[in-house]
N, C-alpha and C positions, 0 to 999 in steps of 0.2 A: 741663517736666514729663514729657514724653515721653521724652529722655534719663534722667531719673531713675529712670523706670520699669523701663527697659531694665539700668539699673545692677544695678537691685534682683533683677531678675529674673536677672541675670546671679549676681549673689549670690546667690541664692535655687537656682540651678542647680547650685554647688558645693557644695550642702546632702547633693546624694547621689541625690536624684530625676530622674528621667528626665521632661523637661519635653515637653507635650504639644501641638500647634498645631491648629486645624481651619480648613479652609476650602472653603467653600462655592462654586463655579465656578455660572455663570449655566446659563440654557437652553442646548441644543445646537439648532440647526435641527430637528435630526431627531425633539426632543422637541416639537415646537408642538403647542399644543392640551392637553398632558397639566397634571392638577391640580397642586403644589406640595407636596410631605409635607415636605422639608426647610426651615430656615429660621435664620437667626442670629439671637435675641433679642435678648444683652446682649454683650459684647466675651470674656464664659468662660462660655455657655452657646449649646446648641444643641436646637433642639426637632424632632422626626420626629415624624409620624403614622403609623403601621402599623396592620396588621389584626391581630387574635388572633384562632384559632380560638374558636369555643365548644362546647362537649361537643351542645347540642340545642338551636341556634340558627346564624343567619349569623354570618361574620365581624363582629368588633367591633370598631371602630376607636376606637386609643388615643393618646393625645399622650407621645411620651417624652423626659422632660427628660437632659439629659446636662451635664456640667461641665468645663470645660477652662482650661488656662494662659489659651490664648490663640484667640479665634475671628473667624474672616474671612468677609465673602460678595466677592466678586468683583463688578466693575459688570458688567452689562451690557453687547451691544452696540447705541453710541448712547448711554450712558448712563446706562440708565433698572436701578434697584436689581433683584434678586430677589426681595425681600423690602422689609420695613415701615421697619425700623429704620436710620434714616438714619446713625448711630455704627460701621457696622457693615460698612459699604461701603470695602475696601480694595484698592489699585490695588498694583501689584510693589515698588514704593518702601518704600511704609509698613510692608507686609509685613517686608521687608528690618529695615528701621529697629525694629521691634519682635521681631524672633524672629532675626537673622542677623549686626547691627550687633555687640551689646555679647556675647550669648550665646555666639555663635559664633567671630567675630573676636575680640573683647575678652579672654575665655577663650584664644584659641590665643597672644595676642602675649604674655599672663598666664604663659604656658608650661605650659597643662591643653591635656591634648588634646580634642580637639570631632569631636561628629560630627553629622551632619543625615541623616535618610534619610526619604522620603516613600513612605507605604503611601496605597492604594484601588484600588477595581474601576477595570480597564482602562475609560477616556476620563474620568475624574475630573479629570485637568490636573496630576498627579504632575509628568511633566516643564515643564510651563508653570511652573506655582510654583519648580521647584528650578534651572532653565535658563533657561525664558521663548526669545525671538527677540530678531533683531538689532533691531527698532524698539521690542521692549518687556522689556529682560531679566530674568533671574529670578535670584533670593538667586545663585545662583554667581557671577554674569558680576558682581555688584555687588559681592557679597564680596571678590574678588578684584582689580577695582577700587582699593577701598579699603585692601587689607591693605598692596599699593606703597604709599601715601601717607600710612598713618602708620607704618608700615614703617621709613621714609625720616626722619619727623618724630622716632620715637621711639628709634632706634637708628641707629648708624655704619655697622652693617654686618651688615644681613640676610641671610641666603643660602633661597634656597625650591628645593625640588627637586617636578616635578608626575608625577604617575603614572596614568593612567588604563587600570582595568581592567572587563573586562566577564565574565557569566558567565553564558552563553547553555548551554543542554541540559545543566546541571550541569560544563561544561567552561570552563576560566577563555581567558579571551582576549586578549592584549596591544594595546589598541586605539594604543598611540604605536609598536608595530614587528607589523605585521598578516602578518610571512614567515611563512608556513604549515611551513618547510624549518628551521626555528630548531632550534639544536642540541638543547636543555634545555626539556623543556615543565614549563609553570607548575605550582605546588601550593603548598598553604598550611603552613605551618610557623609553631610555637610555640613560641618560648623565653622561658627565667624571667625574661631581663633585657628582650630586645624588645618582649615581647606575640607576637601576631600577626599575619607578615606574609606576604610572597608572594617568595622566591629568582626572581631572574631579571626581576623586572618592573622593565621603564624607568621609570629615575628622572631627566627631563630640567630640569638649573637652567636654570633663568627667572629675571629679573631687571624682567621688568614684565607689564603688565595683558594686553598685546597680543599677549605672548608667549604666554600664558595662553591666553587666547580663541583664539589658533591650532590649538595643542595640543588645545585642546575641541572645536573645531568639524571639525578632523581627526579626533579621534576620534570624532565623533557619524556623519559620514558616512561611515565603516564599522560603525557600530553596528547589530543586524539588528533591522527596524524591516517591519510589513505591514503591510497595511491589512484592517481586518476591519467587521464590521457597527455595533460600537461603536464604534470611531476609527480615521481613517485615514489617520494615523501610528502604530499601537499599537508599542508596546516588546516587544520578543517576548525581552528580558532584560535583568537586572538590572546599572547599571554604577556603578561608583565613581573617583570623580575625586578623589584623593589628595595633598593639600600637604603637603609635610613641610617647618617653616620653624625657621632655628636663627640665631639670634639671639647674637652674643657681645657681653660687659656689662662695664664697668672699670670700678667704681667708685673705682679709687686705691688701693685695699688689698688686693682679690682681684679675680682674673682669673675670670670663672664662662661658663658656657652655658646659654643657655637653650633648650631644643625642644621641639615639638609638634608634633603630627601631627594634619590636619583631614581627615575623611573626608567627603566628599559624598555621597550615593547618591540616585540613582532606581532605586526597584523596577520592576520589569513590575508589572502592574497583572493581579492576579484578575480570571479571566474565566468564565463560564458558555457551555458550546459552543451549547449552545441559542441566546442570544441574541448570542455574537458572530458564528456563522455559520461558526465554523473546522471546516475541513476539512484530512485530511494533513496537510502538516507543520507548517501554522498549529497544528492540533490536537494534534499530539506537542509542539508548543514549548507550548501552552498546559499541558498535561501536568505538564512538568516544570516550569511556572512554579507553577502551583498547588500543587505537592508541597514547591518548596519555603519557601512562603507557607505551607503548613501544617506545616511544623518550624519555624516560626517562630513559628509560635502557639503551639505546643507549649512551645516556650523560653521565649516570654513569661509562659504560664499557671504555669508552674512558676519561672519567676524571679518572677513577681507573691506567688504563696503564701508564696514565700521570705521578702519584702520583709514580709508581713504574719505570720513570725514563725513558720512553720509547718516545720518541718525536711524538706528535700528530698536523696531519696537523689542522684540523678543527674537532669542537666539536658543532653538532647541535642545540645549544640551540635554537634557534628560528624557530625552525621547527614546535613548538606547543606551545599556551598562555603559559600551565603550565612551562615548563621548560624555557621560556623568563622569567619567572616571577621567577625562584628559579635559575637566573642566577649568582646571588651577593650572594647566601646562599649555592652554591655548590660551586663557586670555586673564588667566591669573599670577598667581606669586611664583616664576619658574622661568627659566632661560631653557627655551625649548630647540630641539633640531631633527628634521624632517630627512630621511633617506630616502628619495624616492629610486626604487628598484627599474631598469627598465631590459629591454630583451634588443638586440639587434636586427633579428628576422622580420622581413617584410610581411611575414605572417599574419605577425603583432603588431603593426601599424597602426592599427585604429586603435587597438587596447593600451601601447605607448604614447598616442597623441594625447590620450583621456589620461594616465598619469604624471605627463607634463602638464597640461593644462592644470590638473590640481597642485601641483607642483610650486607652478605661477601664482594660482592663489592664495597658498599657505605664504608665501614669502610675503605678502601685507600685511600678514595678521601681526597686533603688538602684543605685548605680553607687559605687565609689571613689576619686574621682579626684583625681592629689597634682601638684603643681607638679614639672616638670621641671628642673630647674636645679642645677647643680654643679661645682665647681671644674672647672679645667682639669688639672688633677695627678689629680683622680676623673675623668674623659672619658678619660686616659689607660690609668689603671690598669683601665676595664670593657674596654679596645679590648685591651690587652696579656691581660689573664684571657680574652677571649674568642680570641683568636690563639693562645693556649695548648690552647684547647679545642679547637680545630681538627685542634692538631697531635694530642691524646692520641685523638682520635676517629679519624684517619687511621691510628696505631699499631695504634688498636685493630682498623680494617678490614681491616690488612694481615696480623694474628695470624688473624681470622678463614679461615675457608674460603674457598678461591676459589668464585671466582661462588655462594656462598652469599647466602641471603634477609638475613643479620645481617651479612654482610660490604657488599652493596648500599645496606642501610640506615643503616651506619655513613658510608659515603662518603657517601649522599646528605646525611645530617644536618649533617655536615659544610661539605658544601657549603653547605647555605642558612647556615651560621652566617659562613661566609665572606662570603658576600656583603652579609650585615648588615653583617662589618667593613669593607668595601669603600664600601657606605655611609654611613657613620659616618662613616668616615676622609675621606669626600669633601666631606660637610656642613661637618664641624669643623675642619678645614683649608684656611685661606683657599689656600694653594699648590694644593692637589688639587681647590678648589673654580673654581679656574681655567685648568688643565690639562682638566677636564670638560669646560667651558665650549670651547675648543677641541675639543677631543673630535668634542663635540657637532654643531660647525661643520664639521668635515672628515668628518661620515660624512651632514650632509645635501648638502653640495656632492656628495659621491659619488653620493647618490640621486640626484639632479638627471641627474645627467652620465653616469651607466651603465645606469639603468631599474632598479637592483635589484629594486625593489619590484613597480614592473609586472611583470617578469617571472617574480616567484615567486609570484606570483598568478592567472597570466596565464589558468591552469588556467580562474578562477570568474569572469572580466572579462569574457573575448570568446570571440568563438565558435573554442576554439581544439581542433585535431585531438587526438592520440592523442600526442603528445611536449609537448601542453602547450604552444605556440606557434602564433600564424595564419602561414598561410604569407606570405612577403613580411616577416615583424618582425623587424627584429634589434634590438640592442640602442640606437642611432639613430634608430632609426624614430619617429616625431612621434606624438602622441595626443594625444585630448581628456578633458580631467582633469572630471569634474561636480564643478561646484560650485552647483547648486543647492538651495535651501532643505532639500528632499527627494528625495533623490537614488533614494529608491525607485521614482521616477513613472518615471524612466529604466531602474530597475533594473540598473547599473552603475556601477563607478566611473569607470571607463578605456575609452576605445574607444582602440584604434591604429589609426592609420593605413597601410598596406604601399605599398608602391610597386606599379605595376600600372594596371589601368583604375581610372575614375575611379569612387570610393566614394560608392555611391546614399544619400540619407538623406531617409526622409518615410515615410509610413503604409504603403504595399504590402509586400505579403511577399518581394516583390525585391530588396529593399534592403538593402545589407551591414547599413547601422546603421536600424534599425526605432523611430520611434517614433510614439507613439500620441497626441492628444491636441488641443488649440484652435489652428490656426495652421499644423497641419500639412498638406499636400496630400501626394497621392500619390507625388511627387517630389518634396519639395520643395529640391531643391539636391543638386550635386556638389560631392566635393575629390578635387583632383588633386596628386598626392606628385610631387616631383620627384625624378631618380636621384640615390640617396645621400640622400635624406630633408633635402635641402638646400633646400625652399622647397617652399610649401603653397599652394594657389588656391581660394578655393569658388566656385561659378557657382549664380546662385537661375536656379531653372527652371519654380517652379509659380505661375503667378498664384492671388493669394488668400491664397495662405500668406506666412507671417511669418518675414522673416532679417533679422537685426540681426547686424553686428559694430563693437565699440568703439564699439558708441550708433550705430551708423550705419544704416538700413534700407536694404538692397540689395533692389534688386527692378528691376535693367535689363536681367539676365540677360546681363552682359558677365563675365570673369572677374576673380577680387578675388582682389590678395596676403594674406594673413594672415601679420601679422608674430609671431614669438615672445612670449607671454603674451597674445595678443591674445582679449578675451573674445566669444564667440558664444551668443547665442540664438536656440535653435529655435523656432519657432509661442512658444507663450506663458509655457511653463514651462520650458523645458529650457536652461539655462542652460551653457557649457563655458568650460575656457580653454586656448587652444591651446599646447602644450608641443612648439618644434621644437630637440632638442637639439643637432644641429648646428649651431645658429648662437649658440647660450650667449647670447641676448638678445639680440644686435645686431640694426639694423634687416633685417627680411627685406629680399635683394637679389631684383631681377626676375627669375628664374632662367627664367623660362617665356615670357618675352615674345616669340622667335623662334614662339612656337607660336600668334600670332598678330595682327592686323595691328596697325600703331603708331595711336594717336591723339593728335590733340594736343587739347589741351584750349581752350575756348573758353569767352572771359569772358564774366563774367558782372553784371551790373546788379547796383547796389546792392540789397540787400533790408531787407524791415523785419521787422518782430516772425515769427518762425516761417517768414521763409522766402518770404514775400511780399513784392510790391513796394508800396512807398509811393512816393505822388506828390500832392504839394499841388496843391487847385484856386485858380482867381482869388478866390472866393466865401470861402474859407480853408477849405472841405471837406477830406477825404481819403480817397483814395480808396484801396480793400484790394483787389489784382487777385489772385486765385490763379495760383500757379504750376501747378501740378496738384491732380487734385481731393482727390490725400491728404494734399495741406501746406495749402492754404488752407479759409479760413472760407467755406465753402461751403453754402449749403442745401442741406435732404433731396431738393431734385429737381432739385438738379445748376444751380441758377442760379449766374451769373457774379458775384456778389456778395453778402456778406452783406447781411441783414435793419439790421444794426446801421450799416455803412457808411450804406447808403440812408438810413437816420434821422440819421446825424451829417451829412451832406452836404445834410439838408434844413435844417440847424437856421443860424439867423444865425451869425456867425462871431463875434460880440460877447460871445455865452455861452461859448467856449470856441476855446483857444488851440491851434495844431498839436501842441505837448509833451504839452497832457493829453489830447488825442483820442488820438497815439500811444501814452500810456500805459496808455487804454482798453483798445486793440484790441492791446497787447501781452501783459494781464491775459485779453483775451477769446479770444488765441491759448491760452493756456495750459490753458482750457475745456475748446478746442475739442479738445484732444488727447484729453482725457479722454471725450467726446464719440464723435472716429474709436472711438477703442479700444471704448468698448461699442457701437456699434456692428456692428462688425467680431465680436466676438463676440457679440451676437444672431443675426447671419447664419450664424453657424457651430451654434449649441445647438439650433438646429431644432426652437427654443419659438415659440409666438404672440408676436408683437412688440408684447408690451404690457408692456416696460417704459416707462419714463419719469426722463429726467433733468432734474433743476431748477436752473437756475440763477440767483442773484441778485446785481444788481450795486448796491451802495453810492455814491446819486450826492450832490455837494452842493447846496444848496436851490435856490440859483437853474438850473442844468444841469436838476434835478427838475421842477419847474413849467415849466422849456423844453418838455421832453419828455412830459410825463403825457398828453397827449391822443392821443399816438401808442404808446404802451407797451402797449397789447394788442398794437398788428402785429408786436410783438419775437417 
């Protein structure tokens, strides 16, 4: 039933209406306490309570009904709904499966182009819904997914090329080649045969999911992203992640092509400065996000009029990149879908009524959108007329006046039609489409193995002088790449490494790499570069603080190789991975060891669960000895033995064999981790230590009734 719907819906989409989604995101923290105005009744309606003025009275509060495609609340965390209506409760999946599945994908493999873009006031869950995370993804990472595998199922030979652009202070930004030094900067161009696109932005084929998710998650970690009073991850601008997939078809009598093009977008999210708290340049980027959220409404209110019949002289699009750029997905060749984001909190009332209301408007707007598909003998003859255009365009810039404003324009125009054909010709050509594909390969080995990228950045990465380089970097030089969730907590992409004294990293202002946060001490840890950037060491130096490499906790304050790719965590969030280009991945060699004295290593006792020693008693007890007091099961006041030991070691040996006691106390290690860890961070938040963790263990009946009369001392 549910696939049927989706069908219908997906039919119902190619009707020419602009389909409309809402969804509802639970409480924030920072909302407790406040009333509920929003609420999802039925699966296509949504109800708001608001105030009305009245002319000589208090405000008067009103319930307002509103009507949509499709409506979602979001669970809870834990579980527990927003609201009443138990129908109404959906998780990323379902979402997916009813607005993403058939709509979106099913339309683009149809050969209709598709676009999704999600509008609301910034911390709505804009990006949750259209991205989501690694443990819970959102419609892209699922779309995408899936479009490989039936891709694969329903054709021989799919070719997809992804493009990811960003458009921060009205300025477009290539988030797949972030050179600030790039010859040709970006702008949107329109032609009668393409639509509208963007000359010059990478277009890198993919061939799977993984590839995809790369491509995304690289560009999300340069995307420019703050923290403000309302969320703190805000999107300080708008991006679009761009498949373009062509599909060739035999049916035995004609050779044809099929393509489309899927636009994804998350907005920035409206904000009011009042209540996100921006100042400076939060506040200029808030600026220009709002202005142009507001030609966007502008576009809609008069594409809506349009839709209801009413003749419109001119329709703004080009008054802001964003709406040039969803000129073909609001009222051209495109089967388009609207997520509007919205907030439950009576806080957000007025900034909710204003995203429904636009909500209401978009669902007018028509679109006209025709299947893509045609011979191979027509794919040629548009590539040859547009290769023709090229050249009558350059003629014509060459008649023109030198350096004249119509001489510049003619080449420029030129140029983007070029590169359309350059596109084309690379989709629809299986030969070009795998000469790319190399391409592609030989200019990232290059990044890898020269630092382009570091070093055309180097300017906004590290603390670098007046020529744009730390001293000590060359192009060899070793860094650490973040690859954390939020790379903003670091506020960096790249730290390099120089050769030199050894590079301080922990919270004081001393320290080359400064960070701030749970885990970290005032020093907490050195590295030291070997000459020629031929081998890397960290040494942890602050007790208390947290260093992790390759899963491993250092804390003997001896020094440690770090091999190439090897991943490091600072204190609790800051996550890196070590990139030492002079050894192009092999194992790092001990390059440092004359710099101090040898040891040989000494064995070590079997151990059991986590790291402790097991040892059977005569009695068939077992006994749990901690190693130290940060690997074993340890009481809060530092006893030599778990609570749990002492109760298994009292218990007959007839209840319970040495494999299931083991299996206990290897389930009860896994606790206890969880256990150190808060812990370790209550000691750090320099809150009253009143939390509390609960744990419950699932015994069988006879083990149960063994134990009940001692299971308070647990």
């Amino acid at each position: 039933a549910a696939a049927a719907a989706a069908a219908a819906a997906a039919e119902l989409g190619r009707g020419g209406n602009v389909q409309v989604a809402v969804r509802l995101r639970p409480f924030m923290p920072r909302e407790k306490g406040q009333a509920q105005a929003a609420w999802v009744q039925s699966v296509t309606s949504v109800h708001l309570k608001v105030l009305v003025a009245q002319l000589a009275a208090p405000p008067k509060e009103e319930e307002k009904v509103f009507a949509f495609d499709h409506c979602f609340s979001s669970p809870a965390p834990g579980g527990a709904a927003t609201l009443s209506s138990p129908g109404s409760i959906a998780e990323q999946q379902l979402v997916y499966e009813a607005i993403g599945k058939e709509f979106l994908l099913g339309n683009a493999l149809a050969g209709y182009n598709s676009c999704l873009f999600a509008y609301g006031q910034t911390g709505s869950g804009k990006t949750h819904t259209v991205l989501g995370h690694e443990r819970d993804p959102g419609i892209v990472p699922r779309l995408t997914a899936e479009l490989f595998e039936r891709g694969a199922a329903e054709y021989q030979d799919m070719r997809v090329s992804a493009s990811f652009l960003e458009i921060y202070n009205e300025q477009l930004k290539d988030l797949l080649n972030p050179d600030l030094k790039r010859k040709k900067a970006l702008y949107v161009h329109q032609h009668p045969q393409m639509g509208v696109y963007v000359p010059y932005l990478t277009e890198e084929a993919v061939i799977s999911h993984s590839e995809c998710m790369g491509l995304l998650d690289f560009g999300n970690k340069i995307r420019a992203t703050s923290q403000t009073n309302m969320n703190s991850t805000s999107s300080r601008s708008h991006a679009l992640f761009i498949l373009r997939i062509t599909c060739p078809i035999n049916d035995g009598k004609f050779q044809r092509i099929r393509s489309s093009t899927l636009n994804l977008i998350d907005l920035a999210g409206s904000e009011r400065v009042k209540k996100s708290g921006a100042e400076g340049q939060r506040m200029r980027e808030g600026q220009n996000i709002n202005s142009s959220l507001s030609v966007l409404g502008q576009v809609i209110s008069k594409l809506a009029a349009e839709g209801k019949g009413r003749p419109v002289k001119h329709v703004p699009f080009r008054q802001s990149k964003l709406t040039y750029l969803l000129t073909d997905a609001l009222s051209g060749n495109s089967r388009t879908l609207m997520v509007a984001a919205i907030s439950p909190a009576a806080d957000s009332a007025e900034e909710t009524l204003g995203t429904l209301r636009f909500a209401s408007s978009v669902k007018k707007v028509k679109t006209a959108a025709v299947q893509n598909e045609q011979e191979v003998a027509e794919s040629d003859l548009l590539l040859q007329t547009m290769r023709t255009e090229v050249e009558g365009l350059r003629k014509e810039a060459l008649q023109a006046a030198v350096e004249s404003e119509d001489a510049r324009r003619l080449e420029s125009k030129a140029e983007a039609v070029e590169h359309a054909v350059r596109s084309m010709q690379t989709r629809f050509d299986p030969t070009s489409w795998g000469e790319a594909r190399k391409v592609q390969a030989n200019k990232r080995r290059e990044f890898f193995q020269t630092l382009s990228m570091p070093l055309a950045i180097g300017g906004m990465l590290n603390d670098s002088g007046g020529d744009g380089l730390q001293e000590g970097v060359a192009a060899n030089s070793p860094y650490l790449l973040n690859i954390s969730d939020d790379i903003s907590l670091a506020g960096r992409l790249l730290y390099f490494l120089p050769e030199g004294p050894p590079i301080g990293i922990g919270s004081s202002e001393d320290n080359r790499i400064r960070l701030l946060g749970l885990g970290i001490g005032e020093r907490l840890c050195e590295i030291s570069v070997a000459p020629g950037g031929a081998g890397v060491e960290v040494r942890y130096l602050c007790r208390g603080g947290r260093l992790v490499v390759d899963g491993q906790v250092v804390a003997d304050g001896q020094p440690r190789p770090v091999r190439h790719g090897a991943k490091i965590v600072f204190g609790r969030a800051f996550a890196f991975r070590a990139v030492v280009p002079s050894l192009g991945g092999e194992a790092l060699p001990d390059v440092l060891a004359s710099a101090r004295p040898s040891r040989s290593p000494s064995p070590e006792p079997d151990r059991g669960p986590g790291g402790c020693h097991l040892a059977a008693r005569p009695g068939g007890g077992v006994v749990l000895s901690p190693i130290a007091s940060s690997a074993g099961l340890v009481t809060p006041s530092g006893g030599r033995e778990h609570p749990l030991c002492a109760l298994l070691d009292s218990m007959p040996a007839s209840y319970t064999d040495v494999s299931e006691r083991t299996e206990l106390l290897r389930q009860a290690r896994g606790v206890q981790d969880d256990v150190d860890e808060a812990n370790d961070l209550l000691r750090e938040m320099e809150q009253p230590l009143q939390q509390c963790l609960e744990v419950s263990f699932v015994l069988r009946p006879a083990l149960a009734s063994a134990i009940a009369p001692s299971m308070p001392a647990i």
